[in-house]
C-alpha positions, 0 to 999 in steps of 0.5 A, a space after each residue: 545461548 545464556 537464558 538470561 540473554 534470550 529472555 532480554 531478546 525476547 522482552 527488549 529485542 522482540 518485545 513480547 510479554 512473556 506470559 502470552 501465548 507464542 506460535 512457534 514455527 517447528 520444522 523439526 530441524 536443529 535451528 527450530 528445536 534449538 528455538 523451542 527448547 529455549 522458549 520453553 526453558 525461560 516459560 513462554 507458552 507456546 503452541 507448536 506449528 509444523 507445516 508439511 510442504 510435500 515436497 519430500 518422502 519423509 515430510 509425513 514422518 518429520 510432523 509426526 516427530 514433531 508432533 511426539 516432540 511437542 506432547 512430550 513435552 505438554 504443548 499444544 499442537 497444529 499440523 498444516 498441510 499443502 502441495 506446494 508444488 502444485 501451488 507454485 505452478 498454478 501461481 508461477 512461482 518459484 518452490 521456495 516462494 510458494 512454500 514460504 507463502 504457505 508455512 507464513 499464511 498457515 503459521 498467521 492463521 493459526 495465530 489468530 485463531 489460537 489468540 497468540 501474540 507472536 509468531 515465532 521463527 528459528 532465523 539465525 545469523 548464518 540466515 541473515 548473511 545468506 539473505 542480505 547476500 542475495 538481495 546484493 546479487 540481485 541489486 537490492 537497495 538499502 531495505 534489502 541490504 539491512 537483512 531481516 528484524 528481530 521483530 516485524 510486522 507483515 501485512 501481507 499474512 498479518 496486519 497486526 501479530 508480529 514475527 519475531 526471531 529470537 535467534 537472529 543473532 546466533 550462528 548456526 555452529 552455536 545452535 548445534 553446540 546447543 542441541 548437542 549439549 541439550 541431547 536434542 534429536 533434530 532431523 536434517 532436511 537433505 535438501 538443504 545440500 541442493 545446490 539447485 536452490 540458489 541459497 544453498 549454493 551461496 552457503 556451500 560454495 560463495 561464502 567459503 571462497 568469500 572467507 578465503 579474501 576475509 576470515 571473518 566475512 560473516 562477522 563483518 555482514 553481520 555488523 553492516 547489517 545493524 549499521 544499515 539497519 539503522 541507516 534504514 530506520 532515519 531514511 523510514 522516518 524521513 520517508 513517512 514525513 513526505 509520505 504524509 506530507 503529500 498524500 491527498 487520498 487513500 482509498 480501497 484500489 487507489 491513492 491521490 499524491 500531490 504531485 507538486 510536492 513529490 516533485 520539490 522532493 530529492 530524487 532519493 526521497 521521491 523514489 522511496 515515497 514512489 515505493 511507499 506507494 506501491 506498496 501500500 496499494 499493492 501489500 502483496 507485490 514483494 518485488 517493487 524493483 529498481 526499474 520500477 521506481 525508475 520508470 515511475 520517477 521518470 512518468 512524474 518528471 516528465 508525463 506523456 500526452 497520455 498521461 497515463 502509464 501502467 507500471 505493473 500488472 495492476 498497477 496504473 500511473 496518472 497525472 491529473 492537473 496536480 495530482 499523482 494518481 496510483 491505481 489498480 484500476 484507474 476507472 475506479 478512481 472516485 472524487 468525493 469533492 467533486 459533484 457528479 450525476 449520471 451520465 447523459 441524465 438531465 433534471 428539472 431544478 424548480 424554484 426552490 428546490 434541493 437536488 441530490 448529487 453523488 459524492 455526497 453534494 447536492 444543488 440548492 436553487 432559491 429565487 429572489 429579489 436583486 433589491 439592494 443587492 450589491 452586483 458587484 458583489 454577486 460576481 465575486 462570490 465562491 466557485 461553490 455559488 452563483 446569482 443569475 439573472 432570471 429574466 434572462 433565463 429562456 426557459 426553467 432550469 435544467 440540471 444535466 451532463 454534457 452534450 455532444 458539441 456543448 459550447 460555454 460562454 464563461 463570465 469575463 471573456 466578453 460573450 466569447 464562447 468556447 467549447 466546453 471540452 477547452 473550458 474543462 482543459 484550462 480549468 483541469 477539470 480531470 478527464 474522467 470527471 468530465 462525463 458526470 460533471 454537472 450543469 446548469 442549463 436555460 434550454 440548451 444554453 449552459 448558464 453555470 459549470 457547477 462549481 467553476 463558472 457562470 456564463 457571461 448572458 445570465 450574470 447580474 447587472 444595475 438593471 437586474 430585477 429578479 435573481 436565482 441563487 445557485 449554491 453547491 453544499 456538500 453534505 458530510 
C-alpha cells in the first residue's frame, strides 16, 4: 500500500491524531505484521500487543517472535495471557467467541492503562467478505450486512477509545505481496486451514464455488458493503431521532419509552427503536436476534393480561398505562415522579407540618380559615393539592399506605364508593406503585390519593368554615 494513502486512512478514515500513542494488535501473522510495519513506516507511536489464546503448542514461541519484533524495532511491549477454552466452557461459548472477548478486553485494558488513543487491528477486505457472508447465513439485518467500520467505538470493551482498522480496504493477496517486498517474516496459525471453524469453511470452500457464478464476487461485497453502510448510517439518524423522540427515562437496569409514540412509528422504525433499546440496556447482549424484536414488537402491539413478558435472560417487557417498560429486573423499576412510603407505615400529619416521601417529595399540611375563599375554586386546583373541610374530619390526619379491603369515595361520583384497587385502574396508577402510594386518611377513611383525588365527604362547600390545605411539592 502507498504510504500516502495509509496515512490519509488513518488521518481521514480512522480519524486519529498521529502523533499519540496506538495500541496495535500484534499476532505475529502477515496481516498484523503487514499492520505494524506500515504504522511504523508514516511514525505513529506504537505499543505492540500480543494476546496468547492457549489454544495451540506454538502460542508461547509465537509471543516470544513478537516480542523479539517489536524490540527490534524499539517498541513498547505487552503480553497477555488466558485460557480461553476454559473460559468458554465456564461461559458457554463458542472458542471463537471466548477468544475474541479475551484479545478485545486484554487489547482495551491495556489502552487504557498506557493512555493510547487507539486500538489498532489488521482486519482487511478478505475479513470483511467473510463477515458480512456470515451475518447473511444467519439472517442478519442491515447492520450485519454493512460489514465491519474503519473506525468504531465498542461499549462493551471500551466506551470511549475506538478501534480502528487501517487495513480494511486491502486484500489478503496485497497484504502478503507486502510482506514479501518488506522481507518481513510472519508465522502462519494452521488453524486457519480447519475447516471445523465456520470461517474457514466460507473462505476455503463457499467463496471459491461463489466465484465460479461471479469472478469478481469480492469485489462486488466489498462495494455493497460501502453502499449499505451508507444506507445504515440514514436508518441510525432516523433511528436516534425516534430514540429521543420517546425515551421517558433511562436509569441503571431500566428505561421508560413512550408507548404512544413507538406505537405511531413505521414497524420498521419501531423495530429498530426495540433494538436500540436492548442494546443500550443490555451492551453485552451481541445477539439481539430477529425473533426477538418480532416478539417485542408483537407484546407492544398487543400486550397480554399480564402485561408482562420476558423476552430474554435479563430482559423483561412491561406496558404501564403509556409507558414501555424494559428491564432487567422489573422490581427495580423506580418512579421519581411519583410520592411513595413504606409499605404498611402510617404517620400522624400535624396542623402544620412537612412530611418527607421518598423519591424526593414531601406533604405540606397547613391549617386555615375558608374567609373569602372561592370553593368553587378550591375544587378546581391541581392533582398536586387539596382543600378540606376540617370540620369534617373524625379525627387528626393520618398518612399511610393501603389497607387490605381500602374503599374510596373519589369527588364527583355523588358519595359513591369504589374499591381503592378499581379507583387505582381507572387512574393507571402503575401496579408496582400501588403498594407505597400515599394517603391521606381521617381515622379509617381515606380523605385524599395523594396526588389523584380527594373524597367526596370532606370537599369544601358555602357553609365551610375551617379548611386544611394539603400540597405535594417535590424537592429537586
Amino acid at each position: 500500500m502507498d504510504l500516502e494513502r495509509f496515512r490519509h486512512i488513518l488521518l481521514e478514515e480512522c480519524g486519529l491524531n498521529m502523533d499519540k500513542l496506538l495500541v496495535a494488535g500484534i499476532s505475529g501473522g502477515p496481516d498484523s505484521l503487514c499492520l505494524l510495519d506500515l504504522l511504523c513506516a508514516v511514525g505513529v507511536p506504537v505499543a505492540v500487543a500480543h494476546f496468547d489464546h492457549g489454544l495451540r503448542p506454538e502460542s508461547a514461541f509465537e509471543a516470544s517472535m513478537v516480542e523479539q519484533e517489536a524490540k527490534r524495532r524499539g517498541l513498547v511491549f505487552v503480553l497477555g495471557r488466558e485460557d480461553v477454552s476454559a473460559a468458554a466452557r465456564a461461559a458457554g461459548l463458542s472458542i471463537e467467541e471466548a477468544a475474541r472477548n479475551a484479545r478485545y478486553r486484554f487489547l482495551f485494558s491495556q489502552a487504557r492503562s498506557l493512555g493510547a488513543e487507539a486500538v489498532a487491528v489488521a482486519h482487511h477486505a478478505d475479513d470483511q467478505v467473510e463477515t458480512v457472508l456470515m451475518h447473511l447465513l444467519r439472517g442478519s439485518g442491515l447492520s450485519g450486512l454493512k460489514g465491519m467500520t474503519t473506525r468504531a467505538v465498542l461499549p462493551d470493551w471500551d466506551a470511549e477509545i475506538p478501534l480502528v482498522r487501517p487495513l480494511l480496504g486491502m486484500w489478503r493477496a496485497e497484504i502478503l505481496a507486502y510482506c514479501a517486498e518488506h522481507q518481513l517474516k510472519p508465522f502462519y496459525d494452521a488453524t486457519n486451514s480447519d475447516t471445523q471453524y465456520l470461517r474457514n469453511r466460507l473462505r476455503h470452500e463457499l467463496i471459491p464455488v461463489l466465484e465460479t457464478y461471479n469472478p469478481k464476487f469480492k469485489d462486488g461485497m466489498l462495494r455493497m458493503c460501502t453502499l449499505l453502510a451508507g444506507d445504515y448510517e440514514v436508518l441510525r439518524e432516523a433511528t436516534k431521532a425516534g430514540w429521543e423522540e420517546c425515551l421517558m427515562r433511562k436509569q441503571k437496569g431500566y428505561l421508560i419509552l413512550n408507548l404512544e409514540l413507538l406505537r405511531g412509528y413505521s414497524s420498521g422504525l419501531r423495530k429498530n427503536i426495540i433494538r436500540e433499546g436492548i442494546a443500550q440496556l443490555r451492551p453485552a447482549l451481541r445477539d439481539i436476534d430477529y425473533d426477538m424484536v418480532v416478539r417485542a414488537e408483537t407484546f407492544i402491539q398487543q400486550p397480554p393480561a399480564t402485561r408482562q413478558m420476558k423476552l430474554a435472560r435479563q430482559t423483561w417487557l412491561e406496558v404501564e398505562g403509556n409507558r414501555l417498560i424494559i428491564a432487567e429486573n422489573l422490581a427495580d423499576v423506580r418512579y421519581p415522579e411519583f410520592p411513595r412510603m413504606d409499605p404498611h407505615s402510617e404517620v400522624l400529619a400535624a396542623f402544620p407540618s412537612r412530611i418527607s416521601l421518598e423519591g424526593g417529595w414531601q406533604l405540606i399540611v397547613e391549617p386555615g380559615e375558608a374567609g373569602e375563599l372561592d370553593h368553587g375554586s378550591l375544587l378546581e386546583c391541581g392533582p398536586d393539592e387539596a382543600w378540606l373541610d376540617a370540620d369534617k374530619l373524625e379525627s387528626s390526619l393520618t398518612l399511610r399506605t393501603r389497607w387490605p379491603g381500602d374503599r374510596f369515595q373519589p369527588l364527583g361520583m355523588g358519595g359513591h364508593s369504589l374499591k381503592l384497587s378499581d379507583f387505582w385502574i381507572n387512574e393507571r396508577v402503575p401496579r408496582r406503585a400501588r403498594e407505597r402510594w400515599p394517603l391521606v386518611c381521617s381515622g379509617e377513611t381515606i380523605a385524599w390519593v395523594c396526588g389523584k383525588r380527594l373524597a367526596e365527604p370532606f370537599r369544601v362547600t358555602g357553609s365551610t368554615r375551617k379548611v386544611i390545605h394539603l400540597r405535594l411539592e417535590r424537592v429537586l
